[in-house]
N, C-alpha and C positions, 0 to 999 in steps of 0.2 A: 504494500500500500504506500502509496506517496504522501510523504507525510507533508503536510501542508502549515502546519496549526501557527507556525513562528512568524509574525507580522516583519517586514522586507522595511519598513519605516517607524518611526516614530510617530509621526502621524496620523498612520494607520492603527498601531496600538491605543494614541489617543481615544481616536474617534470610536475605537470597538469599548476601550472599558465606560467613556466618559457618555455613552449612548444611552444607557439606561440609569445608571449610578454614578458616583460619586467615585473617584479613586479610592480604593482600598488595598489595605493591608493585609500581608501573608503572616499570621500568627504562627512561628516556627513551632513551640509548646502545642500547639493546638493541632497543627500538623502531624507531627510526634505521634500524641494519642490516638489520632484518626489511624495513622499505620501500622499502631501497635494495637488496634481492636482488631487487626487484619489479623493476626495470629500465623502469618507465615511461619514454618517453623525452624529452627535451627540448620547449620548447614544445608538447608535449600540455596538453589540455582535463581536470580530472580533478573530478567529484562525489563528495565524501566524505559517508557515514552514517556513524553514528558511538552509541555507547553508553558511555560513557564510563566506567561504574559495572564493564563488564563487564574494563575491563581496569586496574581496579585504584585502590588508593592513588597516584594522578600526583603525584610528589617536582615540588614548585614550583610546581603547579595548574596551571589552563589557561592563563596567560602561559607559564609553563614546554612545553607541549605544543604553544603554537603556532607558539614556537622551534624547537621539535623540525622542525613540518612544514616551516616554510621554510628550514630547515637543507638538508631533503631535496629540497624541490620550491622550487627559485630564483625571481628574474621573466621567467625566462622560461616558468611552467608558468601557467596559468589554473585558480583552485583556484577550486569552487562547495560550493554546501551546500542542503539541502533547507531552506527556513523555512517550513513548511507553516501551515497556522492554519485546523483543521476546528471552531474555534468562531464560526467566521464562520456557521456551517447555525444556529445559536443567533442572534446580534449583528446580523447582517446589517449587519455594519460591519468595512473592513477598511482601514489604512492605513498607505502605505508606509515612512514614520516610526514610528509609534506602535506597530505591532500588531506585539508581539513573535512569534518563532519558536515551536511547540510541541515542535520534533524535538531539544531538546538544548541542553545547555549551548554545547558548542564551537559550534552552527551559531550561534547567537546572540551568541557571542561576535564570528562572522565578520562579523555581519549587519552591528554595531554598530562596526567599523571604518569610519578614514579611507577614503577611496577603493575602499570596498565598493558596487557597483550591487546592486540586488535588481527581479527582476521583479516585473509587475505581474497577481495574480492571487487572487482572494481565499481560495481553500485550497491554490493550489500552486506557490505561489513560490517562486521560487529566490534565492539570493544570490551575487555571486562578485566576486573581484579579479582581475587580471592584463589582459593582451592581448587576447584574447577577451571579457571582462566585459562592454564593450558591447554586442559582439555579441548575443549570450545573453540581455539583457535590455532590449534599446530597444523589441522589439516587445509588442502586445498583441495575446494569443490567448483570445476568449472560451467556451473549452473548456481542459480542463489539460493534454490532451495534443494539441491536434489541431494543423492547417498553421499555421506560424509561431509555436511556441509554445517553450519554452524548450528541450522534451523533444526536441524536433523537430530545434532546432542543433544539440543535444550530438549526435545520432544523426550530422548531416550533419559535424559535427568532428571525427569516430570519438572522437570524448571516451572515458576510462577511468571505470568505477564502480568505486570503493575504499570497503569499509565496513570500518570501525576496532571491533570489539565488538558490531556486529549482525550475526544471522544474515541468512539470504538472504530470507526473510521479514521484509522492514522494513529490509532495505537494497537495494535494486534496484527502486526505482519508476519506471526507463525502462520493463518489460515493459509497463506500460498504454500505451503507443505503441502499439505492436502491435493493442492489444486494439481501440482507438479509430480505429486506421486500416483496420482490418479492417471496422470496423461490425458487431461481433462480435453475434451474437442475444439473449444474455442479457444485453446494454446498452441504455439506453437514454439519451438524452440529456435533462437534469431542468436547471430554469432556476430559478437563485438571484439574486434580484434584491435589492437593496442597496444600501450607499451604498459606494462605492471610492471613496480617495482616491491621488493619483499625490505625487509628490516635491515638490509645492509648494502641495498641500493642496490640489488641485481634483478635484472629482466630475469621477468617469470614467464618460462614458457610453455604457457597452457592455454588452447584457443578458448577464452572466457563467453560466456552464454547466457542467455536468458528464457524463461517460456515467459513469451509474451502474448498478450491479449490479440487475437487478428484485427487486426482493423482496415479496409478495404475503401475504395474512395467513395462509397454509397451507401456503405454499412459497416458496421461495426459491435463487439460484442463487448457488454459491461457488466461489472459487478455489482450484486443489487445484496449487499453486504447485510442491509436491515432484516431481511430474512432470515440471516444466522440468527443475525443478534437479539431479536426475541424467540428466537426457541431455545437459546443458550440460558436468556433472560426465564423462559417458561420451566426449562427444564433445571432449574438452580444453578447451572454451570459458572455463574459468575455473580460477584459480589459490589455489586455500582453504590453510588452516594455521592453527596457533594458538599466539597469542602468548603467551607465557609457560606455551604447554601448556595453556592452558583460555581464551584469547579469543580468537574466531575473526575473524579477516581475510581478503578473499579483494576478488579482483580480476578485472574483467570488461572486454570490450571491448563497448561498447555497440554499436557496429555490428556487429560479427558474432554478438553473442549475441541484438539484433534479429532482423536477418536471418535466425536459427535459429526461432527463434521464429513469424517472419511463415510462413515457410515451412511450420512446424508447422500453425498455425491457417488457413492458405490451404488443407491439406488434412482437417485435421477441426475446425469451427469450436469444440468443445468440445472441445479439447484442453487444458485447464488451468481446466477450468468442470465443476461438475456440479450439479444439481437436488436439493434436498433438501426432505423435508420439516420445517416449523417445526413444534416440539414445544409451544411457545410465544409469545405472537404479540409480533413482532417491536416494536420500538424504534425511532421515527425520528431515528437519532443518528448523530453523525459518524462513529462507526466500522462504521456497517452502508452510508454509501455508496461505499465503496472497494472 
């Protein structure tokens, strides 16, 4: 999923909080509690999204908030973060050092830590610390989601998905497991060749890939994601609320809410896909291949 949620201006932040309310304040203590009624449990695996604009004024900024996490989640929890970088469809250049994060202040902030690993993918890296961290990122998968890929661990870790101020659209991009192991119909697999670099600056030589959505100049196929999301929502699979009363967090177990999903699409392969027509001809951009 293309995560969208990070406003591009100042301005535009403006005009989204000051639209209905008043600027407000990210109570850290308050935050704290909300995560720890989550009851994740020790040495769990957990990927955080994150929107950081949506949940406010943060008293002390992002040093202050990543107090907060590891207040919450000790060294015994394995914390990842999505660093995606869909300007590589552009650059055709992507490297492990160098090419920052697109998805967020805080994931970048993670990235950019001591004893932070980041996998090796050119639009769908991850980064993490802890226990696990190795795990998670030694291997190369030249697909984003497919066998031995980062998506693939966290599912086999029963990892937690925590998004902090994104909705379930553009925080939960484990569902494309699913899609990609299915070998779903409206994907197809599209080859992005480039220069990768790994952790000590050397070309990596493996033809890197995507299953991408078809899109065709008349038509095209989309994710109609709201249909997971209330049977996930019907079936207990996930734990929503909101913080401060207007940002939403919610919590998922990526294996069972996999496993919901596989099981979905094992019986109607367009069960969160549908066919539409282009009203106008499409854009070959990073946000039309997710």
């Amino acid at each position: 999923m293309f995560l969208k949620n990070e406003f591009r201006t100042l301005s535009m932040y403006k005009k989204y909080i000051i639209k209905d309310k008043a600027m407000y304040k990210c109570d850290l203590n308050s935050l704290k509690l909300h995560l720890l009624k989550l009851k994740i449990p020790r040495y769990s695996t957990i990927i955080i999204h994150s929107s950081l604009f949506r949940l406010g004024i943060i008293e002390g900024g992002i040093n202050s908030l990543m107090n907060c996490i590891r207040e919450v989640f000790d060294e015994s929890y394995t914390i990842a973060v999505p660093t995606f970088t869909f300007k590589y469809v552009n650059t055709h250049y992507w490297s492990y050092e160098e090419t920052k994060s697109e998805t967020g202040i805080l994931c970048e902030k993670i990235r950019k830590l001591n004893g932070t690993l980041r996998s090796i993918h050119p639009f769908h890296s991850i980064a993490a610390f802890g226990p696990n961290a190795e795990y998670l990122t030694n291997s190369i998968c030249e697909s984003s989601f497919g066998a031995n890929s980062a998506f693939e661990k966290l599912y086999k870790l029963k990892a937690y998905n925590l998004s902090l101020g994104s909705e379930f659209i553009g925080g939960a991009t484990f569902c494309h497991y699913a899609e990609e192991l299915l070998k779903v119909p409206y994907r197809f697999y599209k080859n992005f060749p480039g220069d990768v670099r790994n952790i000590n600056d050397e070309k990596v030589d493996v033809n890197f890939k995507m299953y991408v959505r078809i899109i065709e100049e008349d038509y095209q196929y989309k994710n109609i994601w709201e249909v997971y999301w209330k049977d996930v929502l019907k079936n207990k699979l996930v734990i929503y609320g909101n913080f401060n009363n207007y940002s939403p967090i919610f919590l998922m177990n990526i294996c069972d809410s996999h496993d919901f999903l596989y099981n979905r699409i094992s019986k109607n392969p367009y069960y969160v896909a549908q066919k539409v027509q282009n009203i106008k001809k499409q854009c070959n951009s990073s946000a039309t291949l997710i």
